[in-house]
C-alpha positions as CSV (number, residue, x, y, z in Angstrom):
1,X,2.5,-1.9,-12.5
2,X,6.1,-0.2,-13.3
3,X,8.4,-0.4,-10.4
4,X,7.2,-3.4,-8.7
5,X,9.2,-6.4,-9.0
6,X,7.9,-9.7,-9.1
7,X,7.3,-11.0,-5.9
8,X,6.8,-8.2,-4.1
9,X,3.3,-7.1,-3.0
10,X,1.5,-3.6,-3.3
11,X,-0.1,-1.5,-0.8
12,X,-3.4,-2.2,-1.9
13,X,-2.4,-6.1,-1.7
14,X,-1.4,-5.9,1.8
15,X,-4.3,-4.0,3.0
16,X,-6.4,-6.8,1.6
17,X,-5.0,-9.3,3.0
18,X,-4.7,-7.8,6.6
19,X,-8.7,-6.9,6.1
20,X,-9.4,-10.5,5.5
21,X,-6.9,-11.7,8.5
22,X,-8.8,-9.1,10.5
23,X,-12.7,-10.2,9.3
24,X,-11.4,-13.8,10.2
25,X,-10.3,-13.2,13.3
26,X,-13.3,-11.1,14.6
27,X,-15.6,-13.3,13.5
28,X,-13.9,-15.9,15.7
29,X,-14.3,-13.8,18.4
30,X,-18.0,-13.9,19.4
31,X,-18.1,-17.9,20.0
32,X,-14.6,-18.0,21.9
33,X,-16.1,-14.8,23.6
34,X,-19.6,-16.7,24.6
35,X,-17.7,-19.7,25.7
36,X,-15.6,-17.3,27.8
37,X,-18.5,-15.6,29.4
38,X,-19.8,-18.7,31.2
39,X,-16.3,-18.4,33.4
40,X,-15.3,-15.3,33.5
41,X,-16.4,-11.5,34.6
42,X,-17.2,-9.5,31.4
43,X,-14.6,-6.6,32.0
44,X,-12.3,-9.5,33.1
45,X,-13.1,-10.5,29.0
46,X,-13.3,-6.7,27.6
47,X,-9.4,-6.5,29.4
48,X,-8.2,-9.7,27.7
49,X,-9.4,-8.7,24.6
50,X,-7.9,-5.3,25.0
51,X,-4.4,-6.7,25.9
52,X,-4.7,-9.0,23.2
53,X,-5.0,-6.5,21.1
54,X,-1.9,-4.1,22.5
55,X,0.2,-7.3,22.1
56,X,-0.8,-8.0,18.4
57,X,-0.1,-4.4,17.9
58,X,3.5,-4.0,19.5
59,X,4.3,-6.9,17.6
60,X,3.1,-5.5,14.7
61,X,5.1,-2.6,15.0
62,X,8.4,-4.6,15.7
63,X,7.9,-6.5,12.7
64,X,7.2,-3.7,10.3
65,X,8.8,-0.3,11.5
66,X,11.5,0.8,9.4
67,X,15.4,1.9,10.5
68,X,14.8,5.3,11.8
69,X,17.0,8.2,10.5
70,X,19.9,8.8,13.0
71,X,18.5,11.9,15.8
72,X,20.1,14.9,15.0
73,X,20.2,17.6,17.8
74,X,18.9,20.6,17.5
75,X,20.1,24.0,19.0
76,X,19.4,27.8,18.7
77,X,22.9,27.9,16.3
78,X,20.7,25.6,14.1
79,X,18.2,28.5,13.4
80,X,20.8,31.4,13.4
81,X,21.2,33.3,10.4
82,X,24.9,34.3,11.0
């Protein structure tokens, strides 16, 4: 592919890899799931599962967002056609 140096991983690359990641990890969730349904409430379960999930993501987001462009205010001079 021109542009991509050597090393460095596509899109389409990435998304593959995250899909596989993400196949593997579901499919580990219905015995750990079973096993925790003997102890535990199932919405006690469904609310683990769902913080897990908000934690992966935040962390995902740390990891990955870019620098963000510095804010730039905004004021009714900045639509003025003086």
């Amino acid at each position: 592919m021109i542009g991509i140096k050597k090393g460095q991983r596509t899109r389409f690359e990435l998304g593959f890899i995250f899909a596989i990641v993400s196949a593997i990890y579901f499919s580990l969730n219905v015995p750990v799931s079973k096993i925790l349904l003997e102890n535990m409430s199932a919405y006690w379960l469904a609310s683990l599962l769902y913080f897990g999930a908000g934690i992966g993501t935040y962390f995902f987001h740390k990891l990955t967002r870019k620098k963000s462009l510095p804010i730039q205010t905004v004021t009714h001079h900045t639509f003025c056609m003086d």
